[in-house]
Each structure stands twice: as structure tokens, then as C-alpha cells.
C-alpha positions as semicolon CSV with decimal commas, in nm:
position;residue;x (nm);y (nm);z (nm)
1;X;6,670;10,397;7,211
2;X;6,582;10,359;6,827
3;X;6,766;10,682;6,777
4;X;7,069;10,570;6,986
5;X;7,131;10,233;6,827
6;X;7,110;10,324;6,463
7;X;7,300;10,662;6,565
8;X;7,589;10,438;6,756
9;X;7,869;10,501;6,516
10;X;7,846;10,863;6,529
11;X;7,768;10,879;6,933
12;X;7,978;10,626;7,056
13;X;8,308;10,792;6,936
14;X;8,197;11,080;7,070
15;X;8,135;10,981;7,396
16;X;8,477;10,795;7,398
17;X;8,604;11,130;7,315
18;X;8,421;11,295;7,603
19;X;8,540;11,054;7,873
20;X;8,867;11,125;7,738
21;X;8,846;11,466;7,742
22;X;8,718;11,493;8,104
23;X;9,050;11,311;8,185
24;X;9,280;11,533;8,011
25;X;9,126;11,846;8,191
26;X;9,317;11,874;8,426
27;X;9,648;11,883;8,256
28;X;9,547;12,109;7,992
29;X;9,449;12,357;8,347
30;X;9,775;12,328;8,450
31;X;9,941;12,448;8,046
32;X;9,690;12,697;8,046
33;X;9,820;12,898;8,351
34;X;10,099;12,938;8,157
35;X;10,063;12,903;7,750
36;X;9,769;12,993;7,531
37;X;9,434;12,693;7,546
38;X;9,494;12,606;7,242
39;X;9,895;12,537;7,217
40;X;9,780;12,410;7,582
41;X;9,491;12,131;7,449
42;X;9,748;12,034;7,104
43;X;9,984;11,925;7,367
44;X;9,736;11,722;7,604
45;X;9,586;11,537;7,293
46;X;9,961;11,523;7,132
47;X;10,047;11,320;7,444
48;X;9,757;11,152;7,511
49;X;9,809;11,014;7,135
50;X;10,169;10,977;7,128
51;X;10,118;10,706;7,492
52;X;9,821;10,548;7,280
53;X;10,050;10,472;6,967
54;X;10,389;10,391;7,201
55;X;10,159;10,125;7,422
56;X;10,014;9,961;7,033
57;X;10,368;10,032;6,871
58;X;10,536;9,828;7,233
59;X;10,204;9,531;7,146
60;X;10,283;9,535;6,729
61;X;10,678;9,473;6,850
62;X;10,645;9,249;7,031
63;X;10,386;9,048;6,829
64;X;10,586;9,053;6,521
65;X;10,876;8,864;6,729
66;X;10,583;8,662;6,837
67;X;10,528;8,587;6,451
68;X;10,869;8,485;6,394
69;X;10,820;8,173;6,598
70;X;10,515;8,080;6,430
71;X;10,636;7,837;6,224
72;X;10,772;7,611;6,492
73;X;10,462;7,693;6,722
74;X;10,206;7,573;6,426
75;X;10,402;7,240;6,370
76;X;10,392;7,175;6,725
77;X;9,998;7,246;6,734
78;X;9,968;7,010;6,495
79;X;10,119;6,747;6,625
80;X;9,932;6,832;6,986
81;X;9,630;6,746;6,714
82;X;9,706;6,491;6,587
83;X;9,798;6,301;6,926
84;X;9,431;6,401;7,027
85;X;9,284;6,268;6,764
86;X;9,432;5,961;6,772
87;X;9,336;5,940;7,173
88;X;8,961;6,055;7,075
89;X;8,928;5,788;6,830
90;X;9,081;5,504;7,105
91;X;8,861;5,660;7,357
92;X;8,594;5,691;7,170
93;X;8,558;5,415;6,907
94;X;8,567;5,646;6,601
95;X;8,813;5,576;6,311
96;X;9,017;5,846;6,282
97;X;8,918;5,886;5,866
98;X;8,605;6,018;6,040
99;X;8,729;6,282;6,257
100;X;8,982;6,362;5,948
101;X;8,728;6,389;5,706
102;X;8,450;6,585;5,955
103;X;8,806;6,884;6,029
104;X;8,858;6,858;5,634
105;X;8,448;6,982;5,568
106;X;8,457;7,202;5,849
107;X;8,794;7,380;5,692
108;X;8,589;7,424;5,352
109;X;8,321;7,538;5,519
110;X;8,509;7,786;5,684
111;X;8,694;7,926;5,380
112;X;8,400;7,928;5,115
113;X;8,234;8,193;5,394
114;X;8,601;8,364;5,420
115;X;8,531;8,628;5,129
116;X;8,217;8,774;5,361
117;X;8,409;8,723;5,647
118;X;8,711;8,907;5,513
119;X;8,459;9,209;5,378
120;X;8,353;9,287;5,741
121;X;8,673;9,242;5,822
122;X;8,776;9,545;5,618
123;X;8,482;9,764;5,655
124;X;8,522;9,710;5,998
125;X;8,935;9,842;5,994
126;X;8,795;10,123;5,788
127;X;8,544;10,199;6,119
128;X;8,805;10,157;6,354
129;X;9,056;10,401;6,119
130;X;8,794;10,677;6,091
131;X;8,753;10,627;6,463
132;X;9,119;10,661;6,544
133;X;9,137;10,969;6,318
134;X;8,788;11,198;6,443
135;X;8,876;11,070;6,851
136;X;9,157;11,334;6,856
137;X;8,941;11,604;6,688
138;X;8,664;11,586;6,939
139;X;8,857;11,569;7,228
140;X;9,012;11,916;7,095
141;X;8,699;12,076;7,007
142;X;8,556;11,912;7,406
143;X;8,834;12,129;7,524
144;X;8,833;12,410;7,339
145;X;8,440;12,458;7,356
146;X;8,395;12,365;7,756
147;X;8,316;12,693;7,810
148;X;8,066;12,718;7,550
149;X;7,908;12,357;7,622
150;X;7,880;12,444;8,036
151;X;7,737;12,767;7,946
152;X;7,470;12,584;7,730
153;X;7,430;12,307;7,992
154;X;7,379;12,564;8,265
155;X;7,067;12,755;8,053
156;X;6,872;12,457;8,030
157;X;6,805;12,493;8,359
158;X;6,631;12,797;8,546
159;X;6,913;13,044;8,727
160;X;6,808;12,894;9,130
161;X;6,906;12,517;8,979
162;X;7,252;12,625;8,874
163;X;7,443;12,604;9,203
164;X;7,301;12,229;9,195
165;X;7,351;12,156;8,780
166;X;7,753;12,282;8,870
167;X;7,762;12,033;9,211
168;X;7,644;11,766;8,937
169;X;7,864;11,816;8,663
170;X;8,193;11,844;8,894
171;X;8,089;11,511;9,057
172;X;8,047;11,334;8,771
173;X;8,382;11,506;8,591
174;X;8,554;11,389;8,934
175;X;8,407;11,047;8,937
176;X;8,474;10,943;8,560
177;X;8,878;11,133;8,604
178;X;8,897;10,863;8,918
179;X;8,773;10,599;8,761
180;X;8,972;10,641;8,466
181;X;9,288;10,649;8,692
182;X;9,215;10,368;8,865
183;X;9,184;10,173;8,595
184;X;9,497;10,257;8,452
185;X;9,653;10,136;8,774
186;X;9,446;9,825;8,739
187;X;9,618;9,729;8,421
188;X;9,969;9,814;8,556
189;X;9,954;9,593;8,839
190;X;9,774;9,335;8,671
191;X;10,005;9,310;8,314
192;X;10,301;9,299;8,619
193;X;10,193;9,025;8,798
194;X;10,105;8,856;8,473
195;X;10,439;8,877;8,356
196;X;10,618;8,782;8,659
197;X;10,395;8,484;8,677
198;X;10,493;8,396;8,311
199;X;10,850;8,502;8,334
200;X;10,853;8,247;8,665
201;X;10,748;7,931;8,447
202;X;10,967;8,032;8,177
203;X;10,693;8,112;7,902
204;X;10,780;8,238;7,596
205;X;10,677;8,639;7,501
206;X;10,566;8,670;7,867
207;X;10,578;9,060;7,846
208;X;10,379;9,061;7,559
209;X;10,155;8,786;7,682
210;X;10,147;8,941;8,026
211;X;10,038;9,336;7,932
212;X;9,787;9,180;7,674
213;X;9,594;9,005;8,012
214;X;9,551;9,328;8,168
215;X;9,421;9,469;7,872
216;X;9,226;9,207;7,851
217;X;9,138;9,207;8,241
218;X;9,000;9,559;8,193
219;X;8,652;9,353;8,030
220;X;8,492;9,225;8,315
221;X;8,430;8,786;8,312
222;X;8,534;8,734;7,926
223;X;8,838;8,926;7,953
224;X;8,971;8,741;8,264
225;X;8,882;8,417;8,062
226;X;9,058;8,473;7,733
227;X;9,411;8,636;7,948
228;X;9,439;8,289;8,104
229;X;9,334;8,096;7,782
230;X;9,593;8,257;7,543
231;X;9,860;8,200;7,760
232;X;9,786;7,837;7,863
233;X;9,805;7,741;7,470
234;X;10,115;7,864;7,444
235;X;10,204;7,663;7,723
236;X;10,083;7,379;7,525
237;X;10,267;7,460;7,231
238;X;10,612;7,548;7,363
239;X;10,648;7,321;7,720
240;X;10,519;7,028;7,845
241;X;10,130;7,039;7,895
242;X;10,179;7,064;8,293
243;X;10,276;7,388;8,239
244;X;9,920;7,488;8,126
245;X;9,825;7,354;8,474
246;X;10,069;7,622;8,622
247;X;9,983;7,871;8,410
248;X;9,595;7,815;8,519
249;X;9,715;7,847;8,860
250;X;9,910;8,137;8,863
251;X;9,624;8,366;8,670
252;X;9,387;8,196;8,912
253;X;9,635;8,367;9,196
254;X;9,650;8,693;9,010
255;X;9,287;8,715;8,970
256;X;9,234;8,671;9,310
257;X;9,448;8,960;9,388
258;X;9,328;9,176;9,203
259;X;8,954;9,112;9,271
260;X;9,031;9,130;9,648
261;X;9,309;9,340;9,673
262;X;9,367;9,566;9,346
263;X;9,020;9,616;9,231
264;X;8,861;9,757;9,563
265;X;9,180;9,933;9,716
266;X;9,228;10,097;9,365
267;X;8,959;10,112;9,174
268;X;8,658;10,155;9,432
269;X;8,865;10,382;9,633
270;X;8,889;10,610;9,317
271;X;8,550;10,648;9,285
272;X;8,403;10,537;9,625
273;X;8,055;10,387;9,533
274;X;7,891;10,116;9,632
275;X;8,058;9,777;9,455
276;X;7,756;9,710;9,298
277;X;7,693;9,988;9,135
């Protein structure tokens, strides 16, 4: 366990890259009945890049028209502020100087630890760039050396426990491929819904809003939690502060279809083991 947590930046791309490679198996199969492995791998992990970069370029879009309203969107948080602050302080009893001057030491706070916070910011980019770039080089040389790594796999074991090391390792190739799948499906369904839900109420950036829930949904609990939340501010910000109501209640809807409906037609089915496991 020592080994694996101080190791975790080295293994933990790599077994992205694994998972990822078991996926793209089967396609690079299919190229190889009829082009050479390795033109037939480039063009699995071309693709498989190309739909990673169109689904961030499609986010990064759609964000930046999301930043062009930010203006107008901070200037009406502020005023949602300052409303609340002046009903906290009736409510309450506290002058508002108080709850002015306790936001003003909390903001200094916050920016005299903002050069640490904006080093691990960095050095963790730089991670996440060396990540991006040594993903797609993995899952090429997972490819390219399955024979190899099988082979290997198979002689740690004595010749009468092959039969049952191959059953394993096609289950488990099968299993993760489903799984993967189903996911996928998941967060189709799920970004839809959201979107339809948002588009309904007349929310602003409801496709980007609305395929950033179902990544999010993808995290099990938190993720669920922070889809609804993100939206429902921007309710705040840009309606009247009913619609965050509606909001709440039409991710509460969603949610329920997809734990009851999506989740175990799609995603259990895939990979048909117990729900608690």
C-alpha cells in the first residue's frame, strides 16, 4: 500500500490507460483484419483522442460564451448579497458593518494564501498536461504489446491453470468494455434530460449546464450534488429565485430516473453484478 500511494502518479495514469485500452480492443480487432496493428492502434487512439478534445473543445465553447455574460451575472450576485445581508442583519440583530467587515477579513485572508494556492494550482496543470500527453502513449504500447503482456501473464502460472487464467482475463476485459459502455450511455441520457429540463425553465447555457451534470453525475453522491447546485445559482442570478425551486425539482426528477430507470437497465445490465458490488 506504501508502495502504491507514493507510486500513484506513475500507476494511476497507467491504469487509466489500461481501462482505456481494454475498451478500444475491440475496434482496433476489427482494423486489424484488414490494415497493419500498428496503422490499426494510431487510428483507435487518434479517435479515441480526437472525441476526448471535440467533447472539452464543445465544454471550452461553450464556457467562454458563458464568460461573456459574466459581467452582468457578478453584478446581479452582488446585489443577491447584499439583499441577504441586509435580511441577516434584521433577522438576526447584527449591524451590517459587522458582517461587512467579517467578508472584508475573510477576502484578505483568502488572497494573502492565493500565491500557495495559485503554485498548486500550476504544478497541478503541469500533472494533468504530462498526464494528457503519456495517456495516449500507453494505451499504444497496451495495444501493441497485448501479445507480449498475455504471454507473460499466462507463465506466471503453471500450464494446467491457463485454460482458467484466459476464462479470467476475458471476463474481466468483458466486464470493464461493458461497464465502460454503459457509462457512456449514462452520461448521454442524463446531460439530455438535464438539458431539456433546463431548456423547459428557460435557463441560460442549459446545454452547457446540462452535459456538465452528467459529467458530473458520473461521481457517485458529490457529483449528483454539485450538477443540481451549479445550475440552481444560475437560476438565482439570471431569474427570479423560484426558479431555483424548479430547477431543484427537475434534477430531483432526473435523478430519480436515472437511479431507477437508467442506472440499472443500463449500467447493471452491462455488467450484470450484484448492485452492491
Amino acid at each position: 500500500f506504501y508502495v502504491l500511494y507514493i507510486g500513484q502518479e506513475i500507476i494511476v495514469p497507467i491504469l487509466f490507460a489500461l481501462i482505456i485500452a481494454i475498451l478500444l480492443n475491440p475496434l482496433v480487432n476489427l482494423l486489424n483484419r484488414k490494415i497493419n496493428r500498428i496503422v490499426s492502434i494510431t487510428i483507435a487512439v487518434t479517435l479515441a483522442t480526437i472525441l476526448t478534445f471535440g467533447l472539452l473543445f464543445f465544454i471550452g465553447s461553450q464556457a467562454t460564451m458563458f464568460s461573456d455574460s459574466w459581467p452582468q451575472l457578478k453584478i446581479k450576485f452582488s446585489e443577491i448579497i447584499a439583499q441577504s445581508i441586509q435580511w441577516f442583519a434584521s433577522t438576526f440583530n447584527i449591524s451590517t458593518y459587522q458582517i461587512d467587515t467579517w467578508i472584508a477579513t475573510t477576502k484578505a485572508e483568502g488572497l494573502s494564501n492565493s500565491t500557495s494556492v495559485i503554485g498548486q494550482t500550476l504544478s497541478t496543470l503541469g500533472g494533468i498536461f504530462v498526464v494528457i500527453f503519456l495517456i495516449p502513449v500507453y494505451i499504444f504500447l497496451f495495444l501493441l504489446y497485448k501479445p507480449l503482456l498475455l504471454n507473460f501473464i499466462a507463465k506466471l502460472f503453471s500450464p494446467g491453470k491457463h485454460e482458467a487464467v484466459v476464462d479470467v482475463l476475458t471476463e474481466t476485459k468483458l466486464l470493464i468494455q461493458h461497464y465502460l459502455v454503459g457509462l457512456m450511455l449514462e452520461f448521454l441520457m442524463v446531460s439530455a434530460l438535464n438539458t431539456i429540463v433546463l431548456l423547459l425553465l428557460g435557463i441560460e447555457y442549459a446545454l452547457l449546464i446540462g452535459v456538465v451534470g452528467g459529467l458530473l453525475n458520473i461521481i457517485p453522491y458529490i457529483g449528483g450534488v454539485v450538477a443540481i447546485a451549479i445550475p440552481m445559482l444560475l437560476a438565482i442570478a439570471t431569474k427570479e429565485p423560484i426558479y431555483a425551486i424548479y430547477v431543484l425539482g427537475g434534477y430531483t426528477l432526473v435523478q430519480l430516473i436515472d437511479n431507477n430507470i437508467i442506472n440499472p437497465m443500463v449500467v447493471a445490465a452491462k455488467v450484470q453484478i450484484n448492485a452492491l458490488v
